[in-house]
C-alpha positions as CSV (number, residue, x, y, z in Angstrom):
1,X,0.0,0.0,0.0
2,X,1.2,3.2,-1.0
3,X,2.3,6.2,1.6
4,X,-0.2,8.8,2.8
5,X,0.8,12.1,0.9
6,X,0.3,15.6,2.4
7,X,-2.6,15.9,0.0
8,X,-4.1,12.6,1.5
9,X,-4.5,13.8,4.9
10,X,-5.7,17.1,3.6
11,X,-8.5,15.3,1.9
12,X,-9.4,13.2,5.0
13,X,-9.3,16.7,7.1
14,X,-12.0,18.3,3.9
15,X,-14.1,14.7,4.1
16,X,-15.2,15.8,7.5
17,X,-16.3,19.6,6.4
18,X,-18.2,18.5,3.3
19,X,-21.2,16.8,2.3
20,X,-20.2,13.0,0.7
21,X,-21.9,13.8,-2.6
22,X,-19.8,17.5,-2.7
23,X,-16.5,15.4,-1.5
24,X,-16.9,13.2,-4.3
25,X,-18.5,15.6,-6.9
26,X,-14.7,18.1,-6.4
27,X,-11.9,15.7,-4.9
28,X,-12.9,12.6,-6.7
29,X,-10.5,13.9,-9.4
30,X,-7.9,15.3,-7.9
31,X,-4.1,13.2,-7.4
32,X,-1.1,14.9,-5.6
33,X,1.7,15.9,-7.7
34,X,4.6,17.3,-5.9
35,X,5.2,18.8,-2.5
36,X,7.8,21.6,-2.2
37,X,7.5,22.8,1.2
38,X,5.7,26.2,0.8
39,X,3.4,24.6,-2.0
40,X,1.5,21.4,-3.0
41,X,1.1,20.8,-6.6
42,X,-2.6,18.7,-7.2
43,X,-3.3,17.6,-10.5
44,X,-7.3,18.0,-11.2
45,X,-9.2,17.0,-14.2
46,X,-10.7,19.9,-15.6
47,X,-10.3,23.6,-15.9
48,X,-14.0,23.6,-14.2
49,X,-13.1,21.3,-10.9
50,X,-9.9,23.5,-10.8
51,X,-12.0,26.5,-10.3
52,X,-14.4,25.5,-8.2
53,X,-12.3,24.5,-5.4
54,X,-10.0,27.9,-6.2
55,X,-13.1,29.6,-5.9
56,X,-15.5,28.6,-3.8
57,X,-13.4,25.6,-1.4
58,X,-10.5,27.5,-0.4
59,X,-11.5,28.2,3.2
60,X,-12.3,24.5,3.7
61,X,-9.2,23.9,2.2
62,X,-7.1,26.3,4.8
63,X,-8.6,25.0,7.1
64,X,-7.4,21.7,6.8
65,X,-4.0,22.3,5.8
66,X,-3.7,24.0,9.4
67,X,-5.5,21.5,11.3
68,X,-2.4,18.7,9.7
69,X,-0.2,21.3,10.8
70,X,0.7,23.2,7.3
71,X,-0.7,26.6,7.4
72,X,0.3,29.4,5.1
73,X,1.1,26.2,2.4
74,X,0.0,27.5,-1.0
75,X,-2.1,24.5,-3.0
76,X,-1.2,24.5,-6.7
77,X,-4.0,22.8,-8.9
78,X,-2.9,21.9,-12.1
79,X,-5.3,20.5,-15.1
80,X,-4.2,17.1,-16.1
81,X,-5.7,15.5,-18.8
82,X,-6.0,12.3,-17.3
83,X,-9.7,10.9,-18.1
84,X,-10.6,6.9,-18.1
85,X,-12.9,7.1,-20.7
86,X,-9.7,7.6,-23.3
87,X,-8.7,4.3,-22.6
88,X,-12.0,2.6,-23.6
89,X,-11.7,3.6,-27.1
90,X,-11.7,0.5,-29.7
């Protein structure tokens, strides 16, 4: 089983602030990059999940970067074109 990532325990922190279907509906698609100290890179998979959370899930997300201990740590999402369905093709 893989290690927990700064970005897991941030999600765990979020799963208790938000409604399961909202969770699922924003996080669902989202992977951790990178970690550089100061900043988390989060891959996301679209431009529209990417601004929703910049927009309207930041506070939720603050908040649980200082409740694992990470305050002031700038998340980075990044659109990644990484979609299942492209794989199905015949």
């Amino acid at each position: 089983m893989p290690e927990a990532t700064v970005w897991d325990d941030v999600l765990a922190d979020i799963r208790t602030r938000l409604d399961p279907e909202d969770f699922r509906r924003w996080f669902a698609a989202t992977a951790y990059a990178s970690d550089s100290g100061d900043q988390i890179t989060v891959w996301v998979g679209s431009e529209a999940i990417r601004r929703h959370l910049v927009n309207h899930l930041r506070d939720d997300i603050d908040a649980a970067l200082e409740a694992i201990g990470r305050p002031g740590t700038f998340i980075r999402f990044v659109v990644a074109g990484f979609d299942d369905d492209e794989d199905d093709e015949p």
